[in-house]
C-alpha positions in Angstrom: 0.0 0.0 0.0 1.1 3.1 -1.0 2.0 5.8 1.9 -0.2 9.0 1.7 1.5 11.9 -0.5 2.6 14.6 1.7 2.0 17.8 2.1 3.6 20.6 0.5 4.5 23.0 3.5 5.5 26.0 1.5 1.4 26.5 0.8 0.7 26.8 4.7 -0.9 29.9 5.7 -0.6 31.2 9.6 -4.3 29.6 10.2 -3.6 26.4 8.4 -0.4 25.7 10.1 -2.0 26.2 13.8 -4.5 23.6 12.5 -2.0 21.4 12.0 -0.3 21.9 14.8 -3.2 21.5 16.6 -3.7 17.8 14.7 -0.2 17.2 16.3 -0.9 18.4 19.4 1.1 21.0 19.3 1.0 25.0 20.5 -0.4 27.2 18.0 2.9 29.8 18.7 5.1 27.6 16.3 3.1 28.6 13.5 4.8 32.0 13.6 8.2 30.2 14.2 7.5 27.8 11.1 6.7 30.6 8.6 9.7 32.6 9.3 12.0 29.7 8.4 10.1 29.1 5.2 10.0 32.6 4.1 12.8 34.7 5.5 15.3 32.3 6.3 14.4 30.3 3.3 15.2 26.8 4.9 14.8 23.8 3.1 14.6 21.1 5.5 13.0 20.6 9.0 15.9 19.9 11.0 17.5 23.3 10.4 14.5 24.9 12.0 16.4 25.2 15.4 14.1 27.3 17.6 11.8 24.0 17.4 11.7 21.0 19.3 13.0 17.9 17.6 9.7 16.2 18.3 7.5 18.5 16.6 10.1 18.4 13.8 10.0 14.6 13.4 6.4 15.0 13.2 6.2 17.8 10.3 8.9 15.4 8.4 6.0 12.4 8.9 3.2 14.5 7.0 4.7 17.7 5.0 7.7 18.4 3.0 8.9 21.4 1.8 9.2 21.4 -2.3 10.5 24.6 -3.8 10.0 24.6 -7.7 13.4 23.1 -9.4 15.0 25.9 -11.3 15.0 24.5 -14.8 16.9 27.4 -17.0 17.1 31.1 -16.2 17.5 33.5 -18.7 18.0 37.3 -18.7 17.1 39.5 -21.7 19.2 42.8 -23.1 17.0 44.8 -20.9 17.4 43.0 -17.5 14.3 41.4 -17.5 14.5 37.7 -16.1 12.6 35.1 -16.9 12.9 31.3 -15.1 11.8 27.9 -16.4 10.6 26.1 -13.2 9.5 22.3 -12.8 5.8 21.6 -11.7 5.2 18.7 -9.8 3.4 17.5 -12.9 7.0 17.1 -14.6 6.0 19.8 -16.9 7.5 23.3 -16.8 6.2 27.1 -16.0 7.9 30.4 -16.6 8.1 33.2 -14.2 9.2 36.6 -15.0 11.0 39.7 -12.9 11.1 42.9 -14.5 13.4 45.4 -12.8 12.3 49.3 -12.8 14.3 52.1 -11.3 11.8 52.1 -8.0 10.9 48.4 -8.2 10.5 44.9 -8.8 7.7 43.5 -10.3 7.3 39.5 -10.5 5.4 38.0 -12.7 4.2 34.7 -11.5 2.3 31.5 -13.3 -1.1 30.0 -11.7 -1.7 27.1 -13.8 0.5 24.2 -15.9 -0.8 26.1 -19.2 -4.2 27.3 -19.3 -7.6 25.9 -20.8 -9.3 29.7 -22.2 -7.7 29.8 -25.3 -7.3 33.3 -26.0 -6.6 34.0 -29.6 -3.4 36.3 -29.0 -1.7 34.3 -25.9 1.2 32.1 -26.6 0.3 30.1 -22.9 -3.1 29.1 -24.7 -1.7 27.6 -27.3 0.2 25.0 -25.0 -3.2 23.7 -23.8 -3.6 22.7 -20.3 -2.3 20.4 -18.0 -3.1 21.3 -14.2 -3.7 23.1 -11.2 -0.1 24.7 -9.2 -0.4 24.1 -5.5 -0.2 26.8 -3.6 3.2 26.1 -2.6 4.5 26.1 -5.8 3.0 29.3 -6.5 4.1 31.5 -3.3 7.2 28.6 -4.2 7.9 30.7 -7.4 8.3 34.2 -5.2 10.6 32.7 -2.9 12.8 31.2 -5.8 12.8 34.6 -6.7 13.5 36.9 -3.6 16.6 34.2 -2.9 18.2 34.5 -6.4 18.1 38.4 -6.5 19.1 38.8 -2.9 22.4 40.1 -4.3 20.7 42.3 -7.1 19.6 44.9 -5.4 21.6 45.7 -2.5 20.3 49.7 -2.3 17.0 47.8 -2.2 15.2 46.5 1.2 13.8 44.0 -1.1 14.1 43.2 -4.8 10.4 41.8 -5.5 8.0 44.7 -4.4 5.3 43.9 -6.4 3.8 40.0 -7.3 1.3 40.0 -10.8 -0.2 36.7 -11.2 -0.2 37.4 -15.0 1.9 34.3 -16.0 0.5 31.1 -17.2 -2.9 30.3 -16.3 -6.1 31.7 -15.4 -5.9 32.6 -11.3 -9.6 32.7 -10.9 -9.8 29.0 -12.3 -7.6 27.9 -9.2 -8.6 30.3 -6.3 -8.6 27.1 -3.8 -4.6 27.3 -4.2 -4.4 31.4 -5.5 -6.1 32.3 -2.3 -3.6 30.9 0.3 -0.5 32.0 -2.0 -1.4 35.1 -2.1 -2.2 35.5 1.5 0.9 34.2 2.2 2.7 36.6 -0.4 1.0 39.6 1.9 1.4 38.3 5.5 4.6 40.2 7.2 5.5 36.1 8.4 5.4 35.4 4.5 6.4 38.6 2.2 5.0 41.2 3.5 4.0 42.4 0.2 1.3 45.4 0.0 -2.3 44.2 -1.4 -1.8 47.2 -3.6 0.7 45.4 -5.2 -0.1 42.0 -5.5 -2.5 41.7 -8.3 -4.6 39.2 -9.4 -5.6 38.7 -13.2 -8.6 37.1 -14.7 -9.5 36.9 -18.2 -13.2 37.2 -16.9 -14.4 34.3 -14.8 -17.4 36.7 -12.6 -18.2 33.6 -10.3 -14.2 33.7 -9.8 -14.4 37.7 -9.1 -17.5 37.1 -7.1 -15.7 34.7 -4.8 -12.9 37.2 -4.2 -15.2 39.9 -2.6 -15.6 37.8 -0.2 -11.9 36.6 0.5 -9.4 39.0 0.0 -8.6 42.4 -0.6 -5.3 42.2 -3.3 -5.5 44.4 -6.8 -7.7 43.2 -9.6 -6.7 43.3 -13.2 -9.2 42.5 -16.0 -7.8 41.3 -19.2 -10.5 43.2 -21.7 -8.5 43.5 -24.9 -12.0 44.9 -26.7 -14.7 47.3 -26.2 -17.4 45.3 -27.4 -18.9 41.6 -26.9 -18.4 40.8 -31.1 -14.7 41.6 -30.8 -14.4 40.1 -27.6 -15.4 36.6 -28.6 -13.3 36.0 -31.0 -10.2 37.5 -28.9 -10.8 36.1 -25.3 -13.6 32.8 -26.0 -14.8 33.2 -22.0 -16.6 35.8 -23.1 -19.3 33.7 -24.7 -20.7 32.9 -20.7 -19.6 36.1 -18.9 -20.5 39.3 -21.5 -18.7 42.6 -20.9 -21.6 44.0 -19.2 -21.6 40.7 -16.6 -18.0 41.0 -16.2 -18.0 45.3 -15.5 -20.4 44.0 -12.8 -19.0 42.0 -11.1 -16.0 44.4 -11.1 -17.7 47.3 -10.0 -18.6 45.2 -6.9 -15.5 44.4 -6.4 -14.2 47.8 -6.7 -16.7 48.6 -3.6 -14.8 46.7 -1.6 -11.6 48.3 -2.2 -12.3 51.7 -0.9 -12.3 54.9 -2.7 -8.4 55.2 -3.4 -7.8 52.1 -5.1 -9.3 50.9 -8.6 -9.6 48.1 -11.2 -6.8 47.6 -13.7 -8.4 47.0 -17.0 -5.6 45.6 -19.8 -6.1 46.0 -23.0 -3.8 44.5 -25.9 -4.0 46.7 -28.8 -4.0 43.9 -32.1 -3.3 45.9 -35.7 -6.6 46.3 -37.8 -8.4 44.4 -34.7 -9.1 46.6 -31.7 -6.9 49.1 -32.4 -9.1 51.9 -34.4 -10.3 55.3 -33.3 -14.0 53.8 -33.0 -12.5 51.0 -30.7 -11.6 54.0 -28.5 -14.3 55.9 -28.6 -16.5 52.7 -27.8 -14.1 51.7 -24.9 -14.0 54.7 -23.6 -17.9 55.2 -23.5 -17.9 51.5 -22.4 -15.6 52.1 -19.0 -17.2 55.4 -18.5 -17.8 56.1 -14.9 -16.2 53.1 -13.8 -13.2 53.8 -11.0 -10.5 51.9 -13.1 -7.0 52.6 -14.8 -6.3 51.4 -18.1 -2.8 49.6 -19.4 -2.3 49.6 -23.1 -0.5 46.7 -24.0 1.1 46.6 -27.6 1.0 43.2 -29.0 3.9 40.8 -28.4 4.1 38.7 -31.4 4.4 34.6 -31.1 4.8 32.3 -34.1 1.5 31.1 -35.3 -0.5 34.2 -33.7 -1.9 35.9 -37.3 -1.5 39.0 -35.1 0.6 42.1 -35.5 1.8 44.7 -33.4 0.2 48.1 -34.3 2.9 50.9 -34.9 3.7 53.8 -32.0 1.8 56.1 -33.8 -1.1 54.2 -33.6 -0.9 53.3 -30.1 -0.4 57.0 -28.7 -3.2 58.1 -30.6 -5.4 55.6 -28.8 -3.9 56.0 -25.4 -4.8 60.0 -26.4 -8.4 59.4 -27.0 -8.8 57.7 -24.0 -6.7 60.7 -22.2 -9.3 63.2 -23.7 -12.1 61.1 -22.5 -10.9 61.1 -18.9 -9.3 58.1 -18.5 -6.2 57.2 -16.8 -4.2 55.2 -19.5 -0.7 54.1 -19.6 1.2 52.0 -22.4 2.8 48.9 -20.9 6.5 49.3 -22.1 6.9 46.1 -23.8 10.1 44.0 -21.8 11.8 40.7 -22.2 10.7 39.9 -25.8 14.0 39.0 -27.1 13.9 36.0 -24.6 10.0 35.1 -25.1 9.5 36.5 -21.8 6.7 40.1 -22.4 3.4 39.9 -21.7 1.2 36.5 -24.1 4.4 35.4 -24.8 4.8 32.3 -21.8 4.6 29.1 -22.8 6.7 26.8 -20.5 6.4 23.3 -22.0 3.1 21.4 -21.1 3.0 18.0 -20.9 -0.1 15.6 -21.4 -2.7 18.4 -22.0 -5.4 16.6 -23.7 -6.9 14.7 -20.7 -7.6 17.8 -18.7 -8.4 20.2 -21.4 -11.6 19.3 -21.9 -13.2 19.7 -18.3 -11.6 23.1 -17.6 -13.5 24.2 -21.1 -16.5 22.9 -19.7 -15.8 25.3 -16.2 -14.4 28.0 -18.3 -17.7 27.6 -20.1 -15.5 28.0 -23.6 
């Protein structure tokens, strides 16, 4: 008979290691003890957790382990951008992504062994889908992170200041595992990361969004990429269930819940000839009228296979413009790490036996 699999330790949070402990038999206090050797001292095995009797370790080495992703290949791009092929448990591979600004860090991180939503103009789409990250192997991806550029950034108190879950995947379609991560990534015992900057994405799963009211208070990005439901079905196939005005719903109650200082991040890739026209403007900026948000323009990142195109600058300022006049805060995404596959649509990873699982996350996904 085969032994039960273990937990993966790294995806504790504060309240689920005191229930453990409390399975054990053990005081809650260690809990604080536990966390701080996962995610400031970085250990990697239990008996280096000193401050901790040698029972209570024996016993966390019976039923958890702790499995930081396996650092595949790293590379870094021309512009400093890093990007990190990790192992999933599933023996396939996910990419992560730092991108390094003047005033900070901002680390991209994957949710999902490829992703099921097939959107037209996202490499990670095209993989297919595999599985589910734990959420120790997603909160595992920061920490590989904040221990390789320790060094980096020495005029820094910490190189990663803000987490995106923008890599591969859709977050909302594994919230049991996002959730904890993310907490973990904004407890001062984890990462101590600001919910302003930790940001979840969604390509527009509302009963996902709806579910977040209710659990946590990071950032919210939407990935629109079109101002109206004809574009949008072709682009982003989710769509189809959840509508624009369904999705701007479920946003705007969101939104409530963030107070009045903070707002929705709406991206939008600009496609040549697709999206990209002064009516698409106009009709977006109608569309998003009155709604507390900010707006990233993203210029598209070309992938072999896409039939897409990048618009030119011109085009591009003269939308971000329009949306300017219209009273819209609007920024274009400066496009990074696209001579190593690493900007925005551009992850892929390599998934492994994707056709099994494809099929019922379409069916969730309602694509």
């Amino acid at each position: 008979m085969n032994a039960p699999e273990k937990l993966d330790l790294l995806g504790f949070t504060q309240s689920q290691l005191v229930a453990l402990l409390e399975e054990l038999g053990e005081k809650p206090f260690h809990a604080e003890q536990i966390l701080k050797w996962l995610h400031h001292r970085f250990v990697s095995d239990f008996e280096s957790m000193t401050d901790i009797s040698k029972t209570l370790r024996v016993n966390l080495a019976e039923v958890t382990e702790i499995h930081q992703p396996e650092v595949l290949q790293v590379q870094t791009s021309t512009d400093g951008t890093r990007k990190w092929l990790l192992k999933a448990r599933s023996s396939s591979a996910i990419e992560m992504v730092f991108i390094p600004e003047d005033t900070r860090g901002t680390l991209c991180v994957s949710s999902q062994v490829g992703c099921a939503l097939d959107c037209s103009f996202c490499s990670t789409g095209k993989q297919g889908f595999n599985s589910n990250l734990t959420a120790g192997e997603i909160v595992g991806q920061v920490r590989v992170a904040v221990q390789a550029l320790a060094t980096d950034y020495p005029d820094r108190d910490r190189a990663v200041t803000n987490v995106v879950l923008m890599g591969m995947g859709e977050p909302l379609l594994n919230l049991d595992n996002v959730l904890p991560a993310v907490e973990l990534m904004m407890d001062d015992l984890g990462y101590g990361i600001s919910k302003r900057k930790v940001t979840i994405s969604t390509s527009g799963v509302v009963p996902g969004i709806e579910r977040l009211t209710e659990t946590t208070d990071a950032s919210l990005a939407i990935s629109l990429h079109a101002p109206n439901d004809e574009i949008r079905d072709q682009l982003v196939p989710i769509n189809r269930k959840y509508p624009i005005a369904v999705l701007l719903d479920a946003c705007r109650a969101y939104a409530r819940t963030l107070g009045e200082k903070r707002t929705v991040t709406i991206e939008y890739t600009l496609l040549d000839g697709v999206n990209d026209q002064p009516e698409h403007a106009a009709e977006l900026a109608t569309l998003l009228k009155g709604f507390p948000c900010k707006i990233n323009l993203i210029p598209f990142n070309p992938f072999p296979g896409s039939g897409y195109k990048r618009p030119g600058s011109t085009a591009v300022r003269a939308f971000q413009n329009r949306l300017i006049a219209a009273g819209h805060a609007t920024m274009v995404r400066t496009t990074r790490g696209d001579d190593i596959d690493a900007a925005c649509g551009q992850l892929k990873g390599n998934v492994e036996d994707k056709t099994r699982r494809q099929a019922k996350y379409r069916k969730i996904a309602g694509g």
